[in-house]
C-alpha positions in Angstrom: -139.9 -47.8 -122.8 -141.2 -47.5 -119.7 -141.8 -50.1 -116.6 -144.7 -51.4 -115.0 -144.3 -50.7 -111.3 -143.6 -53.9 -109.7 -145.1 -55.6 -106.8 -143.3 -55.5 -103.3 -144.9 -57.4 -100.6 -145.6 -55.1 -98.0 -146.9 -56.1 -94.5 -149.6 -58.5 -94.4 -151.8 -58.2 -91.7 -151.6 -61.1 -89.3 -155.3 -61.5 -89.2 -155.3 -62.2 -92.6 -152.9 -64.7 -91.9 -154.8 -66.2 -89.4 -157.4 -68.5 -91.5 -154.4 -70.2 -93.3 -151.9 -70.6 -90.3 -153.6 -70.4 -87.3 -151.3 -72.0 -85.2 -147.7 -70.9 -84.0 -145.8 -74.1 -83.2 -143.1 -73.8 -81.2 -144.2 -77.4 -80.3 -141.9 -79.4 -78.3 -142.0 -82.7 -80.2 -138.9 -84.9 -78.8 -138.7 -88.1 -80.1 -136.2 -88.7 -77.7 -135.5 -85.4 -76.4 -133.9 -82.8 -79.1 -133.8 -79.6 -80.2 -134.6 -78.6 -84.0 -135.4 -75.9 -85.8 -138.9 -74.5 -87.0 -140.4 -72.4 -89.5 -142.9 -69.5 -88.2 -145.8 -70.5 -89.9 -145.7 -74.4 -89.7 -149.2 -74.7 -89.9 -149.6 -72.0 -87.5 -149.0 -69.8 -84.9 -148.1 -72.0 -81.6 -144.3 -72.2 -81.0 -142.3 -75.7 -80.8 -139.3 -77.6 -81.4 -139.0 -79.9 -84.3 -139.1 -84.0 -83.4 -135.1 -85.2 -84.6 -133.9 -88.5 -82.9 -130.1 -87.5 -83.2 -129.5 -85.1 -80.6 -130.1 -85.6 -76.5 -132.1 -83.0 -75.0 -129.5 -80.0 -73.8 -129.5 -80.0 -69.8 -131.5 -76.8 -69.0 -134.2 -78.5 -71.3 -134.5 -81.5 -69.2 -136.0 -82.0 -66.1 -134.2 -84.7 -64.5 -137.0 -84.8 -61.8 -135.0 -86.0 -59.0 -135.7 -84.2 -55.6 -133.1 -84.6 -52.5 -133.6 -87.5 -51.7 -131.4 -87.3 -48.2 -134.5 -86.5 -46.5 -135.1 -89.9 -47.0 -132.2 -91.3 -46.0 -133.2 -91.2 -42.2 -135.6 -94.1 -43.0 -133.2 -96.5 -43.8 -129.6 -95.4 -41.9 -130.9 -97.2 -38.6 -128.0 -99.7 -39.2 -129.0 -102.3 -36.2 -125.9 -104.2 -36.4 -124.1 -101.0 -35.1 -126.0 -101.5 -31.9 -123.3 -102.4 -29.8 -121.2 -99.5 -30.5 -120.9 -96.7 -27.7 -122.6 -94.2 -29.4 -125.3 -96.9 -30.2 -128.0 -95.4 -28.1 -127.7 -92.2 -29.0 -128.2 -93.2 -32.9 -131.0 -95.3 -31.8 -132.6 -92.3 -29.4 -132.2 -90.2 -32.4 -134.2 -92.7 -35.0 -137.0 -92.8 -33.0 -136.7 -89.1 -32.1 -137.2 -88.5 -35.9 -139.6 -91.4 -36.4 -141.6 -89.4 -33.4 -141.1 -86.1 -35.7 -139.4 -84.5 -32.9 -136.7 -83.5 -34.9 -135.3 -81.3 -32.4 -134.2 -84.4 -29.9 -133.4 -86.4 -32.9 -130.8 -83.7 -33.9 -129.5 -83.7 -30.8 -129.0 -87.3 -30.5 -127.6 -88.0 -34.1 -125.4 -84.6 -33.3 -123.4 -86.5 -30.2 -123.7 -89.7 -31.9 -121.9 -88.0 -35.1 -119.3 -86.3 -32.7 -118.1 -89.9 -31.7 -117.9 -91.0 -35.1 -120.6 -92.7 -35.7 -120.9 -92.7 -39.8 -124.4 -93.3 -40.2 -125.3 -90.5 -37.4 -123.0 -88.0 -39.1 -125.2 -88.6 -42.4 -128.5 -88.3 -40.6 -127.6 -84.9 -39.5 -126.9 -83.7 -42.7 -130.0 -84.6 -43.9 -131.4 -82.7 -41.1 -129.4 -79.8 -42.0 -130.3 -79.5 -45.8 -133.8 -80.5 -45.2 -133.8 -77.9 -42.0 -135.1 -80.4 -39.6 -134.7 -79.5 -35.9 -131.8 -76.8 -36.8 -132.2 -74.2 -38.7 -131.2 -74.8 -42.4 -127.3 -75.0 -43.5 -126.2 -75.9 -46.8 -122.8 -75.7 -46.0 -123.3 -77.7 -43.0 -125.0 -80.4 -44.4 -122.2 -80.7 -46.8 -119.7 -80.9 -43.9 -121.1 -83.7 -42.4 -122.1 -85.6 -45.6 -118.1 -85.3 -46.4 -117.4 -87.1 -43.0 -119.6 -89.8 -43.7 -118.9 -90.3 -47.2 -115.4 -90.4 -45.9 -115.9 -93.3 -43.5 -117.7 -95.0 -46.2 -121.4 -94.1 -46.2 -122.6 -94.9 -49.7 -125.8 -92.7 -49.4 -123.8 -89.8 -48.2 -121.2 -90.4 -51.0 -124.3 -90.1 -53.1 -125.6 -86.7 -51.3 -122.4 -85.2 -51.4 -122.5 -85.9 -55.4 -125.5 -84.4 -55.7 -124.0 -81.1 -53.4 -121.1 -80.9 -55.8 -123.3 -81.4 -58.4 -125.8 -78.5 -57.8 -123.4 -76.1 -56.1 -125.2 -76.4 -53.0 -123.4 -75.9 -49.8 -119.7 -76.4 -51.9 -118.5 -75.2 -55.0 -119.9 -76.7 -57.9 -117.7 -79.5 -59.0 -118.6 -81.6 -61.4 -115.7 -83.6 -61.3 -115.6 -84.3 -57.4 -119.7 -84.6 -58.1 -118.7 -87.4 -60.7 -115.5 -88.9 -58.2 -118.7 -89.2 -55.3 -120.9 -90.7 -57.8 -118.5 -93.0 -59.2 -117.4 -94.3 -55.0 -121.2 -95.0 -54.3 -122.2 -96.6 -57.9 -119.4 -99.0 -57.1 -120.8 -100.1 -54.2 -124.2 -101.0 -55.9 -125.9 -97.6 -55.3 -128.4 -97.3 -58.1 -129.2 -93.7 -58.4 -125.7 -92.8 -57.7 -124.7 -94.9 -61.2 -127.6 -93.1 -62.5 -126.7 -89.1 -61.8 -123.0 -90.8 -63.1 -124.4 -92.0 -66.6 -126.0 -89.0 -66.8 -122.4 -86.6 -66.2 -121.1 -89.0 -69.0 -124.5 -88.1 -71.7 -123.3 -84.2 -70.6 -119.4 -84.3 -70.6 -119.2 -82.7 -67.2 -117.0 -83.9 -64.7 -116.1 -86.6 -67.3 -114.9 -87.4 -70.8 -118.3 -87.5 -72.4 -118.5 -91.1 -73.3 -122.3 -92.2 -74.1 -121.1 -96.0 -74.1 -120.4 -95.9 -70.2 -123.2 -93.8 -70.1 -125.7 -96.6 -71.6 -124.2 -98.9 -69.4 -124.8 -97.4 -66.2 -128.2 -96.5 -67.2 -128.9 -99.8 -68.4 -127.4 -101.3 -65.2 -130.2 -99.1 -63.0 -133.0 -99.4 -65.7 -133.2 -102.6 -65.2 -133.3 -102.7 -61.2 -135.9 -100.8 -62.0 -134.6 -96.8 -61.2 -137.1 -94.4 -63.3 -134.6 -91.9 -64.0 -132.1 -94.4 -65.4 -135.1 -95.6 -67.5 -136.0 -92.6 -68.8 -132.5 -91.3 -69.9 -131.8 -94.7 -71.2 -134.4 -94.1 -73.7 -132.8 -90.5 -74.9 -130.2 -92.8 -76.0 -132.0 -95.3 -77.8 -133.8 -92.5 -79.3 -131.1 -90.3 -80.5 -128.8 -93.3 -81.3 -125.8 -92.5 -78.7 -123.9 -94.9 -77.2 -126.3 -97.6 -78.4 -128.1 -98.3 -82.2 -130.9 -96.2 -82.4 -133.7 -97.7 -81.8 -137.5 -95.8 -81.4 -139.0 -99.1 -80.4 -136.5 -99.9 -77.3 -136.8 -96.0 -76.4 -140.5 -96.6 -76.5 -140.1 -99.9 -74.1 -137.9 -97.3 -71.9 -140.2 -94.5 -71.3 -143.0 -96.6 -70.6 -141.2 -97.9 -67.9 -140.4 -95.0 -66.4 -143.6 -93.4 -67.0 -146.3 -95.7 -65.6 -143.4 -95.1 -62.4 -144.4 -91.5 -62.6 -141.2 -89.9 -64.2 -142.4 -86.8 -65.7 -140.0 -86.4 -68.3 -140.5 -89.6 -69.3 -144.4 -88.6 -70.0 -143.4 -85.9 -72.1 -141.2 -88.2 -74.3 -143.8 -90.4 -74.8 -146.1 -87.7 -75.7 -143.9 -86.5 -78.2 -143.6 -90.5 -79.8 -147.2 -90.8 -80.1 -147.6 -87.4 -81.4 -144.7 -87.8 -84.2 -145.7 -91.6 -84.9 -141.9 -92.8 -84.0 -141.7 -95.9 -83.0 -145.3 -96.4 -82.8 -148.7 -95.3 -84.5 -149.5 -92.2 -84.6 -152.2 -91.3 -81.9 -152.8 -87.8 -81.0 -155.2 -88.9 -77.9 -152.5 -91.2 -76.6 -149.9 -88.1 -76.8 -152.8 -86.3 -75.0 -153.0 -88.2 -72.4 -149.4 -88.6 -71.4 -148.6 -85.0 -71.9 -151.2 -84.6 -69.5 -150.1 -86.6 -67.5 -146.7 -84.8 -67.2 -148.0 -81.6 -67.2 -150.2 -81.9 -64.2 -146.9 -82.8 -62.3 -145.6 -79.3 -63.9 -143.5 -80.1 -66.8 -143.6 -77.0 -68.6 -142.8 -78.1 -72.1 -145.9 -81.0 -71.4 -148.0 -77.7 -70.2 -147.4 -75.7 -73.3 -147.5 -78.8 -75.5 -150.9 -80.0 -74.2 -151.9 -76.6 -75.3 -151.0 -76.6 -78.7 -152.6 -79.6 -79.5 -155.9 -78.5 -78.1 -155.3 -75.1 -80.1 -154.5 -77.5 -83.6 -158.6 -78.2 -83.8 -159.4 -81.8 -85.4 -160.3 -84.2 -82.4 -159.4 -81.1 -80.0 -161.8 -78.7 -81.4 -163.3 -76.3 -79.1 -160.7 -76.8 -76.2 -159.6 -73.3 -76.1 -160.2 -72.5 -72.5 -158.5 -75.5 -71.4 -155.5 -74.7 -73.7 -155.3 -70.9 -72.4 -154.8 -72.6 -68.8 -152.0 -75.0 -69.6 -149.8 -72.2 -71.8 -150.4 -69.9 -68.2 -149.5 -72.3 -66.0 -146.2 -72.7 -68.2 -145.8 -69.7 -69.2 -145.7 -68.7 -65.5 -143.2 -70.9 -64.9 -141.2 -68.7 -67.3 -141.3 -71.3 -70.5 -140.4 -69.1 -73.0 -142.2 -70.8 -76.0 -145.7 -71.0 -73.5 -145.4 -67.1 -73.1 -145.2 -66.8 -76.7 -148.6 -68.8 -77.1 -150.1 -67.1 -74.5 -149.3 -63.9 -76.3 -151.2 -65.3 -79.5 -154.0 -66.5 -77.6 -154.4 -63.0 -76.0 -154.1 -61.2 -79.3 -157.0 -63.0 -81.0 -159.2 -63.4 -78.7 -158.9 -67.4 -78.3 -159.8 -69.1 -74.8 -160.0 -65.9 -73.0 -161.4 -62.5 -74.0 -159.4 -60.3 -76.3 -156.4 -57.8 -74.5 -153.7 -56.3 -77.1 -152.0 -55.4 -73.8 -151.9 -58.6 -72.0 -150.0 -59.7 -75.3 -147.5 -57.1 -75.6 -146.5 -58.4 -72.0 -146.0 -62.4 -72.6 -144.0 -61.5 -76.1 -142.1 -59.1 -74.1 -141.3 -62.0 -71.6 -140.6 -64.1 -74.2 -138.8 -62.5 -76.4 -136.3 -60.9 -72.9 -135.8 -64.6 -72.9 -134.8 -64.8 -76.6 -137.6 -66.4 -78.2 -137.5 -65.9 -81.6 -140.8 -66.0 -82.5 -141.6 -64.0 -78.9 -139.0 -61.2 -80.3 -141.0 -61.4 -84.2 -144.6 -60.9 -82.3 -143.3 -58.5 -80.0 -141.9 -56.5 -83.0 -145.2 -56.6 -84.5 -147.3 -55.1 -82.2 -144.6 -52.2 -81.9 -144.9 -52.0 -85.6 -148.8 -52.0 -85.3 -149.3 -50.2 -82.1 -151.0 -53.3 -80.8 -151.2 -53.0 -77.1 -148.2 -50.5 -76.8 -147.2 -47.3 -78.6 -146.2 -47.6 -82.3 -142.5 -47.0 -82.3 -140.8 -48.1 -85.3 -137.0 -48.1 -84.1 -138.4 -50.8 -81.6 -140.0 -52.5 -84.3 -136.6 -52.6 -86.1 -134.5 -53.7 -83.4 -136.7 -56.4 -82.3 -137.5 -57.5 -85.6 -133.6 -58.1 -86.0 -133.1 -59.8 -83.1 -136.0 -62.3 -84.3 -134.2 -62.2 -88.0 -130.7 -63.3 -86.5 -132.4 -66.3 -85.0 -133.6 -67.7 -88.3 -136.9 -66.1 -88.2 -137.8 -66.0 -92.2 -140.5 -63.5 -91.6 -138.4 -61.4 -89.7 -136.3 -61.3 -92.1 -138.6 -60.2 -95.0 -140.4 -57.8 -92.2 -136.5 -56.1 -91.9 -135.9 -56.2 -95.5 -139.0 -54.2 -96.2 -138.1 -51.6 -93.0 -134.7 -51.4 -94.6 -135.9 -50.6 -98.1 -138.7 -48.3 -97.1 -136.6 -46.3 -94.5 -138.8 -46.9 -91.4 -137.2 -46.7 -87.7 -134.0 -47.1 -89.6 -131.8 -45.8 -92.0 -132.9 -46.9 -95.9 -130.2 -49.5 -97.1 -131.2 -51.5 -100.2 -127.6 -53.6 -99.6 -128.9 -54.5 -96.2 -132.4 -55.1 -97.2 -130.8 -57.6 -100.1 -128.7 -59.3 -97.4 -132.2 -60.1 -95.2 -134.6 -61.0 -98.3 -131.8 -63.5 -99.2 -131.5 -65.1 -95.9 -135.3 -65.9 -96.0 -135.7 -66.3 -99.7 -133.4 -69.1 -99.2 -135.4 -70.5 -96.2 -138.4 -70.9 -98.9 -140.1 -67.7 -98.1 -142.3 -66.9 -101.0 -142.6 -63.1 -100.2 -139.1 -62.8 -99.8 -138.2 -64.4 -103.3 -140.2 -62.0 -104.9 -139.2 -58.8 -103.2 -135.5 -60.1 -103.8 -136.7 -60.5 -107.8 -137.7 -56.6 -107.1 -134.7 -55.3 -106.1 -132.9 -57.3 -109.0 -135.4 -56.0 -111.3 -134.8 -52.0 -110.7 -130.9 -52.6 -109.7 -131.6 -51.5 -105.8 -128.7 -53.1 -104.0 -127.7 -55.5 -106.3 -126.5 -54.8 -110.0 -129.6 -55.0 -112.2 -130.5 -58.5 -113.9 -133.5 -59.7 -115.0 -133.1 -63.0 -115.6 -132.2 -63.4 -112.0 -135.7 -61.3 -111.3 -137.6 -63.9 -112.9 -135.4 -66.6 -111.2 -136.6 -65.9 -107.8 -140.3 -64.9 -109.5 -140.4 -68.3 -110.3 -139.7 -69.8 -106.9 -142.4 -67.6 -105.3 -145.0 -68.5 -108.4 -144.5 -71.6 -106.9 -145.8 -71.0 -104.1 -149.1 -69.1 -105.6 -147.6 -65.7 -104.3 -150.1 -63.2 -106.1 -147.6 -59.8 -106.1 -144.9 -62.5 -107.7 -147.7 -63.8 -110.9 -148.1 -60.3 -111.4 -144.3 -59.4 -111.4 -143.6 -62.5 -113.8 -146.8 -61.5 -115.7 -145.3 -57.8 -116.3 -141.6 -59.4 -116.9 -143.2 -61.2 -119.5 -145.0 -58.6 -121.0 -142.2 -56.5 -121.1 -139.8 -59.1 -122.3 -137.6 -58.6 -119.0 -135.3 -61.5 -118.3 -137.3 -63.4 -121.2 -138.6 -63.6 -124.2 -141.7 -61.3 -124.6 -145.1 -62.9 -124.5 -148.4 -61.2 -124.2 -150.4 -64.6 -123.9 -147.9 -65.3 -120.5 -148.2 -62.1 -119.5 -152.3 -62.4 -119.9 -151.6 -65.8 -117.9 -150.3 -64.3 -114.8 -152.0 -61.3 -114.5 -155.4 -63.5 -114.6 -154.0 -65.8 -111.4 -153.0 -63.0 -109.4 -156.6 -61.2 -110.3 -158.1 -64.0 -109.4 -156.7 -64.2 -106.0 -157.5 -60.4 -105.5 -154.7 -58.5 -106.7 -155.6 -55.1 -107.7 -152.9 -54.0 -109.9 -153.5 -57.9 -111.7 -157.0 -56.8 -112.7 -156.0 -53.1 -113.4 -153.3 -54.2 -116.2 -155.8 -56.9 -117.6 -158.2 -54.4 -118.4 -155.4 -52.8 -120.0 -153.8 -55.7 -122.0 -153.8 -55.1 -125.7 -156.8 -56.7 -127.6 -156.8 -58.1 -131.4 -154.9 -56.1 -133.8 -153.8 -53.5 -131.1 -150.8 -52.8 -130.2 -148.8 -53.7 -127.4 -148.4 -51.0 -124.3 -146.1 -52.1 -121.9 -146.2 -48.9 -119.6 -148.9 -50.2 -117.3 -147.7 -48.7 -114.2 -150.2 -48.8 -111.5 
């Protein structure tokens, strides 16, 4: 007896994809600033991260938004009651020097009033140094004198120096002398200082990562009124650390913060609106704070703005305006907003069609380690979309995409592996990859693993677990896996044999435009006939 040639999904042009999932999200929905997972196809094709409330947003995924402030500084070290000290004059010359904006005279003045000792001189001049004011600019130099000062006691130069050791600028990073500075200047009531401190105690750097000491230093400046302090104090009311989670009190937080102008904290509350935590759902709202953010060039707002006016609905038509947020993020080098801007380019969607163009911002994206970047990009080597077709290319990126969790890269380097394209046929391989993304729910992966149990390739023969994984892809209304559970049926493979099952499946997967379905129905024994189960297409 003879078999019916069984279905494996090939490669599905993405266009045809395109009515179904039109979006790719890589969206960047943090409900208090985390980092999930996503599937390719969530509805589309415009990249994101996943809204979870139990993780704080990783560092390099935070802006923090706090500029050097030591520029100023000079406003408010004109200590009066210092007036009767020698070097006096010379502080006071160099106030009004700088008031003046000559900073040249200033830096003189604050430079002989520093050389006498004078702590609040010695601070001015290293803000004049890092902000190269009236000397040319000198990191290292500006951390010299903000150690003098901080030594004699100068809170806001404990606080600068911090900040040095902090960012690696003028010193050796240190996060640990950063957190010792921090901790001298918090003490003394210095608000961002127990800010940046709360914040080394969120991370773990410099200190025992502790998010009880690091709510209540936040909570200690949030409520004087510091924006960062606010806005970081709502990570942890979001994500439950150091405090009971709590969407609403996060909510209250980055509110505060916000209508202060704290970027990140727009972009949290974009996310809230957008995800419905802690309040109701309102994708205008989450609009208009993202916006909000993004015009101050938070890049995640930027390429998040764009998404949502790519998802249709109350957004529909916005193209053009979505095309110029994913740009102006994706040329800040936001991975996910390259991505997009790829798909954008690809289609033809806001700006005029260029395969090229696309093949570039997957490229960039996927150098980055994008995953979906790295899937696209493999694609259009596959296809010979905007570069030369080159297959091993295709392969390689393809399983770079598939080792991030990318289910249809995955199933795309399964099908390479079995067919023998830019890479050495291996059906054990090939099993490995369908696997990975049949268990991820991918319905074209279930049924080409139900193939390769089917005819033994890779894996020891076994019907039953064929029509197992047939099943799971049924499910889903897969078309090539009706007609492979149609044929196991009418071949009794894996279970019982039943031509009115068979006659079942092959009609559904006809009906959805499967060839070989309607080719074996025309086939299918009538009355009294008998039954022929070679009908190999």
């Amino acid at each position: 007896m003879s078999e019916t040639m069984l279905a494996v999904l090939g490669f599905p042009d993405l266009d045809e994809l395109l009515p179904m999932a039109r979006l790719f999200l890589v969206s960047s929905l943090l409900a208090g600033c985390c980092v999930g997972s996503m599937s390719l196809f969530r509805g589309g094709f415009f990249s994101g991260r996943g809204a979870q409330g139990n993780v704080v947003m990783p560092r390099d995924k935070m802006d923090w938004n706090l500029g050097r402030v030591r520029q100023g500084t000079l406003a408010v070290v004109g200590c009066l009651f210092l007036a009767n000290a020698a070097w006096a004059n010379d502080y006071s010359d160099g106030m009004q020097f700088y008031q003046d904006k000559d900073y040249e005279k200033a830096f003189s003045s604050f430079q002989k009033a520093a050389d006498k000792g004078n702590a609040a001189a010695q601070s001015a001049l290293a803000a004049l140094y890092y902000n190269g004011e009236g000397v040319e600019e000198d990191e290292a130099a500006a951390a010299l004198w903000y150690s003098r000062a901080a030594e004699h006691g100068r809170t806001d130069a404990q606080f600068a120096l911090g900040e040095m050791f902090e960012a690696g600028e003028g010193v050796k990073r240190d996060y640990k002398k950063a957190a010792f500075w921090y901790k001298k200047a918090a003490d003394k009531g210095h608000l961002m200082a127990a800010t940046k401190l709360g914040i080394l105690y969120m991370e773990g750097r410099g200190v025992k990562q502790d998010d009880a000491k690091a709510a209540a230093l936040l909570s200690h400046a949030a409520k004087r009124g510091i924006a960062l302090a606010q806005s970081n104090l709502g990570v942890l009311y979001a994500s439950g650390r150091g405090v009971e989670s709590s969407p609403k009190r996060a909510l209250e937080w980055y509110k505060k913060a916000a209508v202060q102008g704290n970027s990140q904290a727009q972009f949290s509350l974009g996310n809230m609106y957008e995800d419905g935590s802690g309040v109701e759902k309102n994708l205008a709202v989450a609009a208009a704070w993202y916006q909000k953010s993004a015009e101050q060039g938070n890049a995640e707002a930027q390429n998040n703005l764009g998404r949502l006016y790519m998802e249709g609905g109350e957004f529909e038509g916005r193209e053009d305006e979505a095309f110029m947020w994913f740009s102006r993020a994706a040329d800040q080098g936001y991975a996910e907003a390259q991505t997009n801007l790829g798909v954008l380019y690809s289609y033809g969607l806001g700006v005029d069609k260029d395969l090229s163009k696309a093949f570039y911002w997957y490229q960039q994206a996927a150098e980055k380690g994008q995953a979906e970047g790295a899937f696209f990009l493999a694609e259009a080597y596959y296809k010979g979309e905007g570069v030369h077709r080159d297959d091993k290319q295709a392969v390689f990126w393809y399983q770079k995409a598939a080792k991030l969790g990318v289910p249809e890269s995955q199933d795309r380097l399964g099908l390479m592996l079995t067919n023998g394209v830019g890479v050495k046929q291996d059906y054990k391989q090939a099993y490995s990859w369908f696997r990975k993304a049949a268990r991820q729910g991918y319905a074209e992966s279930q049924n080409n693993l139900g193939v390769l149990y089917a005819r033994g390739l890779g894996v020891e023969k076994d019907y039953k677990q064929a029509v197992a994984w047939y099943r799971k892809a049924v499910m889903q209304n897969l078309p090539q896996a009706q007609f492979n559970l149609g044929t196991m049926y009418l071949q009794g493979h894996g279970v019982k044999q039943d031509v009115k099952q068979a006659r079942h499946w092959f009609t559904k997967a006809a009906a959805q435009g499967l060839p070989e379905a309607q080719r074996s129905l025309d086939r299918m024994p009538k009355n009294g006939q008998t039954i022929n189960t070679d009908l190999s297409t």
